[in-house]
C-alpha positions, 0 to 999 in steps of 0.5 A: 029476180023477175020482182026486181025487173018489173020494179025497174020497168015500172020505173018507165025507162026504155034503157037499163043501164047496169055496172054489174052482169045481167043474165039471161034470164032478166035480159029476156024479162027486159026484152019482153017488156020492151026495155033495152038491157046494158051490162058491164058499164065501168063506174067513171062511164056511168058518172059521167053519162049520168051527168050529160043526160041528166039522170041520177044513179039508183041502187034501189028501185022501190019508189019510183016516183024518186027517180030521175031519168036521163034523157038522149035522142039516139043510142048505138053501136059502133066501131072503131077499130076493132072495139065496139063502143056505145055511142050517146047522141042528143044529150040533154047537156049537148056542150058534152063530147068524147074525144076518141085519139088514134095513133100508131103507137103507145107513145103517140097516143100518150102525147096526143091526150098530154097536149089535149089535156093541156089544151083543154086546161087553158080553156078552164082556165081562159073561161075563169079568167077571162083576160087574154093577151096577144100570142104568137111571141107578141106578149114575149116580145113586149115584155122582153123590151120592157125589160130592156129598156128599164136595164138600160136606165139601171146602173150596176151589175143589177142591169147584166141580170135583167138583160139576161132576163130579157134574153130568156124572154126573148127564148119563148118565140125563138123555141116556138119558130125553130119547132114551126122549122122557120128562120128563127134569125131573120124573123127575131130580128124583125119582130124585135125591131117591131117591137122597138118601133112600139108595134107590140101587137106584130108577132109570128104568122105560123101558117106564113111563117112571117111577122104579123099583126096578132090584132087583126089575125084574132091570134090570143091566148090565157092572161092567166096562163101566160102569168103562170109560165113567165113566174114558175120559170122565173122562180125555178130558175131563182132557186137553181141559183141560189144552189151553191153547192151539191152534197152527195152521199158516196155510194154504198160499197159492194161486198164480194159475192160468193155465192155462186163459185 
């Protein structure tokens, strides 16, 4: 044990980072060499801190010539709560974060990391595509217009589907100012009247709960994203279409159970 201590401190760290136990014994030979000892770290941690700091992970430590360090500026202890967690500050990857959520409640926490994991999925995505379109309900509002007034110049009973299409389009916004508790009538009715004076940039002001000009308010969001929703909605809603019936299997009959009389 004091063998493989000293080939770690050879190694020229000051911190010693390990997935499993240390004892006693190697711990005092560590803190006598000045090398401070970190136990019980779980293996995504390790990945992880391993990747912002720029180390590599060892399991032997007989050259030490080919190990990588990492490399922070601070490390410490802190709370949060009642846990105590070890904080890595001046990472030498320094866009690396952690994300601490605190709620109330299980199911507090469980929406709070879905709506960030979203979040930072479009962010993927918006950094691989880099289109964007206007948000707040604009893009929605365009492309229901532009539905519109091509069913108006279609004849047959194709124009019905495609101002119905329209109508679902139209849905998006209204589902978004009926979350903000704004009047989802007068503010439709206006930003679709936008719309038809050719103002496809106006959409919904959130914070003013108004019609305004998502140009000048910087307001976007993922081409990519956006092209997503408007085609895994229209192909679910085509395929309970095409459903024309349901077969179901009648259920099992039950037996009369003895065993307890």
């Amino acid at each position: 044990m004091k063998d493989k201590v000293n080939k770690i401190c050879k190694v020229g760290c000051n911190v010693f980072i390990n997935r499993q136990l240390i004892y006693n014994y190697p711990e005092q030979l560590f803190s006598d060499n000045g090398v401070m000892s970190i136990e019980h770290a779980d293996f995504e941690g390790v990945e992880r801190l391993a990747l912002v700091t720029g180390g590599e992970i060892c399991s032997t430590f007989d050259a030490p010539d080919l190990i990588k360090l990492g490399h922070c500026d601070l490390i410490e202890e802190i709370m949060i709560g009642e846990d105590k967690l070890i904080k890595f500050s001046g990472v030498k990857l320094g866009e690396a974060c952690t994300i601490i959520l605190r709620g109330a409640t299980k199911q507090i926490l469980d929406e709070a990391d879905r709506s960030i994991h979203d979040a930072l999925c479009v962010l993927t995505q918006t950094v691989k595509e880099t289109k964007t379109v206007f948000g707040g309900g604009s893009s929605e509002m365009l492309m229901a217009d532009a539905v519109s007034r091509l069913a108006a110049r279609t004849p047959g009973k194709e124009a019905v589907a495609m101002e119905a299409y329209a109508k679902a389009l139209r849905q998006l916004p209204s589902i978004m100012i009926d979350n903000a508790g704004y009047d989802t009538a007068q503010l439709i009715s206006e930003l679709r009247a936008c719309h038809t004076q050719k103002k496809h940039t106006m959409g919904i002001n959130m914070d003013e709960g108004k019609v305004d000009d998502m140009e000048v308010n910087g307001i976007t969001e993922s081409f990519q994203v956006k092209r997503q929703v408007v085609m895994s909605g229209s192909e679910a809603a085509e395929m309970i279409l095409r459903v024309d019936d349901i077969v179901k299997a009648a259920p099992r009959p039950r037996g009369r159970d003895d065993r307890h009389c």
